[in-house]
C-alpha positions, 0 to 999 in steps of 0.5 A: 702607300704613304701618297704626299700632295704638294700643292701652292697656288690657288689652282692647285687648292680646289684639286684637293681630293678631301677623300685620299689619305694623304700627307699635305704639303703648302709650298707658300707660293700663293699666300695671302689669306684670299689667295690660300688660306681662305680656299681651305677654310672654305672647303674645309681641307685638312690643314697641310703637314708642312707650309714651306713659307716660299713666297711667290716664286722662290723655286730654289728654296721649295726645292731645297726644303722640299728634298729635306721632307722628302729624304726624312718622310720617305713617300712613296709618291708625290702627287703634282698638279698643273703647271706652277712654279711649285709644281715643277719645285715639287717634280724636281725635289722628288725626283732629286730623292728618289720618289715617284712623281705622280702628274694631275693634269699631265699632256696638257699643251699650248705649244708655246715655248715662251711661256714658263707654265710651258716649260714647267709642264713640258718638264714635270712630265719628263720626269714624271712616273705616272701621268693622269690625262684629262683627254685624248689630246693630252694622251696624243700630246705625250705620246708625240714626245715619245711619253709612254 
C-alpha cells in the first residue's frame, strides 16, 4: 500500500510514526527552523519527499501543489492529522484526485464554530474515508453528525 503522510506544523511533527513505511510530505506552514526542522533532527524523522514551501497559511497553494503530487504518485491513502490549515489542504487536495483520506484524531470537537481548527476538523472528517478516534467521545461526536 503506498500510504503518503502530510504533515505542516509542529503538532503534526511529533505524530510521525518513524515505523510506517510511508511517503512524507512537509507543507512548509511551520517553517522556521525551531518550528520544523529542528522536531526532525531531534527525533530523527526521515526527511519528507517533498516540502511544498507554503508558508503560514497559504491553503490555496498546498492544495494546488498537493493535487499535482497526488494525481502523479498516485497513493493509495493520505494520512491527515488534527486540525491545521495543512490538514484540511491536504483532506481536500486528496479528495479533489480521488484518494483516501485517512484522519488522526477525527471526532474531536469543541462545539465552536468561530474557530477556524473548528471548521477544519469539522470538514476533514466529512470527506474522510477512515477516521481514528482517540476516545469514546470522539466516536459519539461523529456518530451525532450521522459519521459512520
Amino acid at each position: 500500500m503506498k500510504i503518503f503522510t502530510v504533515v505542516g506544523t509542529r503538532p503534526n511533527f511529533i505524530k510521525i510514526d518513524k515505523e510506517l513505511k510511508q511517503t512524507l510530505i512537509h507543507t512548509g506552514q511551520h517553517y522556521s527552523y525551531q518550528m520544523s526542522k529542528a522536531f526532525f533532527t531531534e527525533r530523527k524523522l526521515p526527511r519528507p519527499r517533498w516540502n511544498l514551501g507554503c508558508k503560514g497559511n497559504e491553503v490555496g497553494k498546498m492544495i494546488d501543489k498537493l493535487r499535482k503530487i497526488f494525481r502523479k504518485e498516485k497513493p493509495d491513502i493520505v494520512l491527515v492529522f488534527g486540525d491545521t490549515n495543512s490538514s484540511l489542504a491536504v483532506a481536500l487536495a486528496a479528495t479533489y484526485e480521488g484518494v483516501k483520506v485517512a484522519h488522526i484524531e477525527a471526532g474531536m470537537r469543541s462545539f465552536r464554530m468561530d474557530m477556524p481548527e473548528e471548521i477544519n476538523r469539522t470538514m476533514i472528517d466529512k470527506i474522510s474515508t477512515v477516521r481514528f478516534c482517540v476516545n469514546a467521545q470522539a466516536v459519539l461526536n461523529l456518530l451525532k453528525e450521522g459519521i459512520t
